[in-house]
C-alpha positions in Angstrom: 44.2 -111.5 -132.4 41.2 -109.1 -132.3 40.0 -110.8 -128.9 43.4 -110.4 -127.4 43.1 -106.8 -126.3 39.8 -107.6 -124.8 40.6 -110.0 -122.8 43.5 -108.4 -121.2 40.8 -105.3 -120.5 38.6 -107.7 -118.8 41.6 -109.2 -116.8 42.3 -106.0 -115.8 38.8 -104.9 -114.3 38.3 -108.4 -112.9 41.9 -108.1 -110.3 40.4 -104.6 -110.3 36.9 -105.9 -108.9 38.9 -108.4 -106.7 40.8 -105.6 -105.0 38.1 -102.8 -104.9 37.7 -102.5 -101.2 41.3 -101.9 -100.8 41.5 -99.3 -103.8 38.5 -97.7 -102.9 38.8 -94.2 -101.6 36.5 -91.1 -101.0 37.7 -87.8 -100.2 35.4 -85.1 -99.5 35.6 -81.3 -98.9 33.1 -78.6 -97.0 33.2 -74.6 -97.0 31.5 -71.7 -96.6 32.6 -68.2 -96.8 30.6 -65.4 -94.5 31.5 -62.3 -96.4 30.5 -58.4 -95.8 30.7 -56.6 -99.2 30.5 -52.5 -100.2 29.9 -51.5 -103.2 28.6 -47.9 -104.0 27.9 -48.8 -107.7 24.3 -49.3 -107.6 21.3 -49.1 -109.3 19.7 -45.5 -107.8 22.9 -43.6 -106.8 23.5 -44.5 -103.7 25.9 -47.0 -101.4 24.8 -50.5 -100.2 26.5 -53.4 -97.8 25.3 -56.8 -97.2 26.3 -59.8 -95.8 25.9 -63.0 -96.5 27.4 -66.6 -96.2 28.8 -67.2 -100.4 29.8 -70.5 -101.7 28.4 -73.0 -99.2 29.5 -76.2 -100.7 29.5 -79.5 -99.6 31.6 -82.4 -102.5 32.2 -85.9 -102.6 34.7 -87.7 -104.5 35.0 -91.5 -104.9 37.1 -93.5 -106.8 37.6 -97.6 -107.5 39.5 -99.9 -108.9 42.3 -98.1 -109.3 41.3 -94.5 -110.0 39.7 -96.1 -113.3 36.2 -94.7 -112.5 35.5 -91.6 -110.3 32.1 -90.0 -108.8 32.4 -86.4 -108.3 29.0 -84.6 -106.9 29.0 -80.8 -105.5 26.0 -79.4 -103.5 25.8 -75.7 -103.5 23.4 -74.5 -100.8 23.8 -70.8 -102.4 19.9 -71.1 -102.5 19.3 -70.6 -99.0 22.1 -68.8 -98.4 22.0 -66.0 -101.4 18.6 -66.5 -102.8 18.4 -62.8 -104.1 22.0 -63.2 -105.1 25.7 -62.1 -104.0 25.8 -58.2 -104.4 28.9 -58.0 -107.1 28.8 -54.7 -109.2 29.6 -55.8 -113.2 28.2 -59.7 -112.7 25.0 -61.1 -114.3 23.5 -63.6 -116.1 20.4 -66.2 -115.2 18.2 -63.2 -114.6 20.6 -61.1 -112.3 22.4 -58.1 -112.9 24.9 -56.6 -110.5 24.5 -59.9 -108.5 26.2 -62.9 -108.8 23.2 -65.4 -108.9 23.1 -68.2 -106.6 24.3 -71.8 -108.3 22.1 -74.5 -108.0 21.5 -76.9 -105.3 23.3 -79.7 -107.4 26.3 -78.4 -108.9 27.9 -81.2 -110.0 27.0 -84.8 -110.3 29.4 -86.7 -112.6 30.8 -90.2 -113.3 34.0 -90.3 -114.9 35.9 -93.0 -116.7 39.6 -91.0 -115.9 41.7 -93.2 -118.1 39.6 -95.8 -119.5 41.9 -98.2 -121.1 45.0 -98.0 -118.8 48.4 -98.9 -119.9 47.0 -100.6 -123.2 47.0 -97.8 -125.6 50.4 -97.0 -124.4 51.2 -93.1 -124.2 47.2 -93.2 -125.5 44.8 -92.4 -122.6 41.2 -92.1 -123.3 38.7 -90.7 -120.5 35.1 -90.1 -121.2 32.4 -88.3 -118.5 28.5 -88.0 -118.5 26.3 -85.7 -115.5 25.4 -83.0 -114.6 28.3 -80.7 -114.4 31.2 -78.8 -116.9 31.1 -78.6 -120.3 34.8 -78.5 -121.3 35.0 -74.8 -122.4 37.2 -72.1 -121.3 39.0 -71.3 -118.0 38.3 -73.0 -114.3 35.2 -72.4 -112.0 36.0 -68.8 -110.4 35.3 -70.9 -107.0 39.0 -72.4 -107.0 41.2 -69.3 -108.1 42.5 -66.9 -105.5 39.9 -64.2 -105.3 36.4 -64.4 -103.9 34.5 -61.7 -106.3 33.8 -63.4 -109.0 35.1 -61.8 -113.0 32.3 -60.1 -114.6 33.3 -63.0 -117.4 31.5 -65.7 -115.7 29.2 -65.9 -118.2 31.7 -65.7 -120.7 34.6 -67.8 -119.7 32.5 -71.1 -118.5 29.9 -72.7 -118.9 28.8 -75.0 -116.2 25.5 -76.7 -114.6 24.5 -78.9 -117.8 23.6 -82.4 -118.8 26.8 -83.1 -120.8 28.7 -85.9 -122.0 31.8 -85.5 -122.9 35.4 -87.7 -124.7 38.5 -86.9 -124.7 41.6 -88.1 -125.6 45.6 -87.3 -124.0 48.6 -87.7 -126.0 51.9 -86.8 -124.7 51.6 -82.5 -123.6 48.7 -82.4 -125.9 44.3 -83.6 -124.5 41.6 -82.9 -126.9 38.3 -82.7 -125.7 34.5 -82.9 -127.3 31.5 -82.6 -125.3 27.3 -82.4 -126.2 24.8 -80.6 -123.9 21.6 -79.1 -123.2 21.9 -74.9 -124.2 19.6 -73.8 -121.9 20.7 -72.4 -118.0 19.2 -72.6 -115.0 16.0 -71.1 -114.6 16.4 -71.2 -110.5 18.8 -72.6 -107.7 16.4 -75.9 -108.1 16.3 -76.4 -112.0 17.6 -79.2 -113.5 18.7 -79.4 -117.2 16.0 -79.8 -119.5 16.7 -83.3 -120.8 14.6 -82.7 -124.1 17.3 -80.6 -125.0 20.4 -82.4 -124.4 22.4 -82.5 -127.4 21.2 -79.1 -129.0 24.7 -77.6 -127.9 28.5 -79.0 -128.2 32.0 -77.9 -127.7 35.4 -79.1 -128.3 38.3 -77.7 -125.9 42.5 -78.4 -127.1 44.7 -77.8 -124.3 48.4 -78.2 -124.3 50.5 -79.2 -121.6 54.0 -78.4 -122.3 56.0 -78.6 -119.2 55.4 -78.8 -115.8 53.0 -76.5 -114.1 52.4 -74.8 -117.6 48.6 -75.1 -119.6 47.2 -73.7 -122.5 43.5 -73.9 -124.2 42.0 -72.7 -126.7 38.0 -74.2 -126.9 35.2 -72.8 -129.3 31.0 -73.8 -128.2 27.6 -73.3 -129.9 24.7 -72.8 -126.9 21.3 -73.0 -128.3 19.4 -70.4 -127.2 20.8 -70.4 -123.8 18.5 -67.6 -121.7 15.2 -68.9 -123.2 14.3 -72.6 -121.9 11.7 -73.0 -124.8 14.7 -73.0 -127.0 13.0 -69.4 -128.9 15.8 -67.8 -127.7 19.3 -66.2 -129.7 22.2 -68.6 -129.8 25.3 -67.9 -128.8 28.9 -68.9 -130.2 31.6 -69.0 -127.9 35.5 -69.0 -128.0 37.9 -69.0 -125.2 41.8 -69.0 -125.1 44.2 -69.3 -122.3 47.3 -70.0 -120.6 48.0 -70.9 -116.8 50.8 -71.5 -114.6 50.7 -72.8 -111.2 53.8 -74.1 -109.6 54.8 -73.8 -106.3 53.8 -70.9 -104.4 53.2 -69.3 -107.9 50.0 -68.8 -110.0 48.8 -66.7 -112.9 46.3 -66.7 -115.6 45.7 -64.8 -118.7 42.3 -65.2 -120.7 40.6 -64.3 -123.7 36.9 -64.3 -124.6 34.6 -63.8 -126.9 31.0 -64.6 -127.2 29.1 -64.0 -130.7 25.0 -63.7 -129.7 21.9 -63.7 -132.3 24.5 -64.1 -135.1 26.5 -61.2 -134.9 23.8 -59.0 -133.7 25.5 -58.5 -130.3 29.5 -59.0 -129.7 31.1 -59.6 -126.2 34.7 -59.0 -125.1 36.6 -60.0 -122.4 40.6 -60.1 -121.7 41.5 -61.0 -117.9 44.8 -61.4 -116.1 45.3 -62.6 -112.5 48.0 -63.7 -110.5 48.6 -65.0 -106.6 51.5 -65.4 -104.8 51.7 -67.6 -101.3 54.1 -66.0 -99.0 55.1 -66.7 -95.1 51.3 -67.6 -94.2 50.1 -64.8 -97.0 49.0 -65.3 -100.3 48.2 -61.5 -102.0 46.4 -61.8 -105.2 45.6 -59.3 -107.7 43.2 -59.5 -110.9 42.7 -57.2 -114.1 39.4 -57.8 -116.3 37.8 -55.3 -119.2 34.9 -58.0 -120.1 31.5 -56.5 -122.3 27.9 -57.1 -120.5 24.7 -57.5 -122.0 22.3 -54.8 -120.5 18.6 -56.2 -120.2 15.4 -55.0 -119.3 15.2 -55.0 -115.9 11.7 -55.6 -113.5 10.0 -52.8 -112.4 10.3 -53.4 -109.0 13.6 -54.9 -108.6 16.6 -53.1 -110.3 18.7 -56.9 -109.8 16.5 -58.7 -112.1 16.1 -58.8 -115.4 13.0 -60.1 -117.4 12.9 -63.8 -118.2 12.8 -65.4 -121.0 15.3 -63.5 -123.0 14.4 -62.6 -126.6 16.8 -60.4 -128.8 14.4 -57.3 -128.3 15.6 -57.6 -124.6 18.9 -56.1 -125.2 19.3 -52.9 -124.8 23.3 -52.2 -125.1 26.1 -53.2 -124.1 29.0 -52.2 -121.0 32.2 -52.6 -120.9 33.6 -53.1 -117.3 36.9 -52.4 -116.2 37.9 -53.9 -112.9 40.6 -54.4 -110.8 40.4 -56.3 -107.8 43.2 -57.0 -104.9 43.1 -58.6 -102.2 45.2 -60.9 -99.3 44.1 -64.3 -97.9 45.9 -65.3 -94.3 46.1 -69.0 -93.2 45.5 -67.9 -89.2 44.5 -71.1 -87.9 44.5 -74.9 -89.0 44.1 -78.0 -87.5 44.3 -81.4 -89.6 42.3 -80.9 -92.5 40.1 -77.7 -91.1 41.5 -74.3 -92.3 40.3 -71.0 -91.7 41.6 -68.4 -93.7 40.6 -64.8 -93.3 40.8 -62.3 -96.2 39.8 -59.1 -97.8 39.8 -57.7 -101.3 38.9 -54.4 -103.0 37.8 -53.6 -106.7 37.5 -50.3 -108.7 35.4 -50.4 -111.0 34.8 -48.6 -114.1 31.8 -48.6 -116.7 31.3 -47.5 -120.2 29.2 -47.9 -123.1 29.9 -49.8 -125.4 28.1 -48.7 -129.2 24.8 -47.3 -128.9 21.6 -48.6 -126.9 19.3 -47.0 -124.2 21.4 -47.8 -121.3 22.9 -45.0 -120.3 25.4 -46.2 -117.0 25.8 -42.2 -115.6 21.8 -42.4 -115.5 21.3 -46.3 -113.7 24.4 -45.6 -111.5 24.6 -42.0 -111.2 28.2 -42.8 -111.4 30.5 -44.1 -114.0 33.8 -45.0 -111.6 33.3 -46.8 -108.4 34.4 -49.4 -106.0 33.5 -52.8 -103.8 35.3 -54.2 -100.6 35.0 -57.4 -99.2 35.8 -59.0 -96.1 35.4 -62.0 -94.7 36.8 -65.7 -93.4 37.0 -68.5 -95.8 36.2 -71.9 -93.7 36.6 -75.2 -94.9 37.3 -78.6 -94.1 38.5 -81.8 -96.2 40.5 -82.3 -99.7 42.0 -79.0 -101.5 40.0 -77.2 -104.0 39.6 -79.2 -106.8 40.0 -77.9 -110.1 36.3 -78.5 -111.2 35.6 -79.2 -114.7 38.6 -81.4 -115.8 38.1 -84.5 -115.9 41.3 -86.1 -117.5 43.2 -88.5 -115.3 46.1 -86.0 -115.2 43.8 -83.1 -113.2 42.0 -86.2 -111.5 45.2 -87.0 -109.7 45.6 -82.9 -108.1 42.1 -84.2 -105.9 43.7 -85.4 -102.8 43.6 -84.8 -99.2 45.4 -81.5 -98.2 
């Protein structure tokens, strides 16, 4: 009786194996987003505009025998194209500040097991994942929700760019997730995970799936010394808690945060809520965000950066941003799977300090309300955005062709 289950599994992968050319199939996506931002919230009170070509992105997706095993990589080429980082007032982390820094070359590099044991666990399905890619924590990349600007949460709401392995089980409405991974970030848009470290970290993400279109997560992770590659650094630990709905022409999200650093010592905060809405060729979009930011010692010469590694002497206090961004996307032109979709956005932005500290934000900014406007085309060619780091057969079946 024990061999019986078994055998059917091998069955199964053997007519699998048999048919694999036929159920083979590879979709793929590209993009690239020129963009000409204003912000006049910067370091040395006074106004600045750039532009520059954000999220350059080239992904692969293949799956066989059935949709039983999948291969999702994502190359980011953010570091040729933003090597000094995307001018975004409120964003850090990696060593920026008031940039969002440029993602590494390989973003994602996974091989995923969707739903390893197909129909013989019944309403049971059982996925499992190991790369280079998400840890299953908090709320979706910021690169496939409506605005461009990134949240000043980032840093907060995701973590991403790791060696993790990860197991999860679905039940009905109901997947449960647990993951293990290297703490420390990228040191540069060419670093790879320090492998001598994978496992120092974990998370476990629950998210419930009541009806159609709805989700809900709540996640908790421990990062080991994340900003300090030596591992000498303060450890963070991490709790998220959402709820989405996309159905339709509708989306919206609401998120919570929170992110407890050097036990205790330092406490971050952040509550977002963002919503789109596609409309005759139009899809306006609007998002609310108070998140807290660690302020570091920055370089001498370069009010972006930050000094590297990060020890808990480095903090000197902490911001609390208020933004709120809008902002309309136009489809103007497609043709099969090419799309190019114009848009602009605006944020205000508003800074305070949080507790006390040496930063003073009236003294780096010479301001303490402000605002940023983007514009700029959206181009991209391929599947729809997918929905990266969710790796259950359920969100592996929203990756398709547009």
């Amino acid at each position: 009786m024990t061999g019986r289950p078994l055998l059917v599994l091998a069955l199964l992968l053997l007519d699998g194996g048999a048919a694999a050319a036929q159920r083979l199939r590879v979709d793929w996506r590209v993009q690239a987003i020129p963009a000409l931002t204003e912000t006049d919230v910067v370091p040395g009170n006074r106004s600045l505009g750039e532009l520059r070509v954000v999220q350059p992105l080239a992904m692969l997706d293949v799956a066989a025998l059935g949709d039983r095993v999948r291969f999702m990589s994502a190359v980011d080429f953010e570091k040729y194209t933003i090597a000094h980082g995307e001018l975004a007032p409120g964003d850090w982390g990696e060593g920026f500040e008031d940039r969002r820094h440029p993602h590494t070359l390989v973003h994602q590099l996974m091989l995923i097991g969707p739903d390893l044991f197909g129909p013989l666990l019944g309403p049971v399905h059982v996925f499992a994942a190991a790369g280079k890619g998400f840890v299953p924590f908090g709320t979706d990349d910021p690169m496939s929700r409506p605005a461009v600007r990134y949240p000043v949460n980032h840093h907060l709401g995701q973590i991403l760019e790791r060696a993790v392995g990860l197991a999860g089980v679905r039940a009905g409405p109901l997947t449960l997730e647990a993951a293990l991974f290297n703490g420390d970030e990228p040191v540069s848009p060419g670093s790879w995970p320090d492998m001598s470290r994978f496992g120092d970290s974990w998370a476990t993400r629950l998210t419930l799936r009541p009806v159609s279109g709805l989700e809900a997560q709540v996640s908790y992770a421990f990062v080991h010394s994340p900003e300090n590659r030596p591992g000498a650094g303060p450890d963070d630990a991490k709790t998220s808690a959402s709820a989405r709905w996309e159905r339709g022409p509708w989306y919206g999200l609401v998120e919570w945060a929170h992110t407890r650093t050097a036990g205790g010592a330092f406490v971050l905060h952040s509550a977002l809520a963002e919503g789109a809405l596609a409309v005759a060729g139009h899809r306006p979009y609007v998002r609310i965000e108070r998140s807290d930011r660690p302020e570091e010692e920055r370089l001498f010469d370069s009010p972006f950066r930050t000094r590297r590694p990060l020890l808990e002497n480095s903090i000197l206090a902490i911001t609390r941003w208020t933004t709120v961004t809008a902002g309309d996307a136009v489809n103007a032109w497609r043709y099969r799977s090419l799309t190019l979709t114009p848009f602009v956005e605006g944020s205000y932005l508003g800074i305070a300090r949080v507790g006390g500290g040496v930063f003073d934000p009236q003294g780096q900014y010479g301001r303490t309300r402000g605002f940023a406007i983007t514009a700029g085309a959206r181009l991209a060619a391929g599947m729809r955005m997918p929905r990266m780091g969710r790796y259950d057969e359920g969100s592996m079946r929203e990756m398709r062709m547009p």
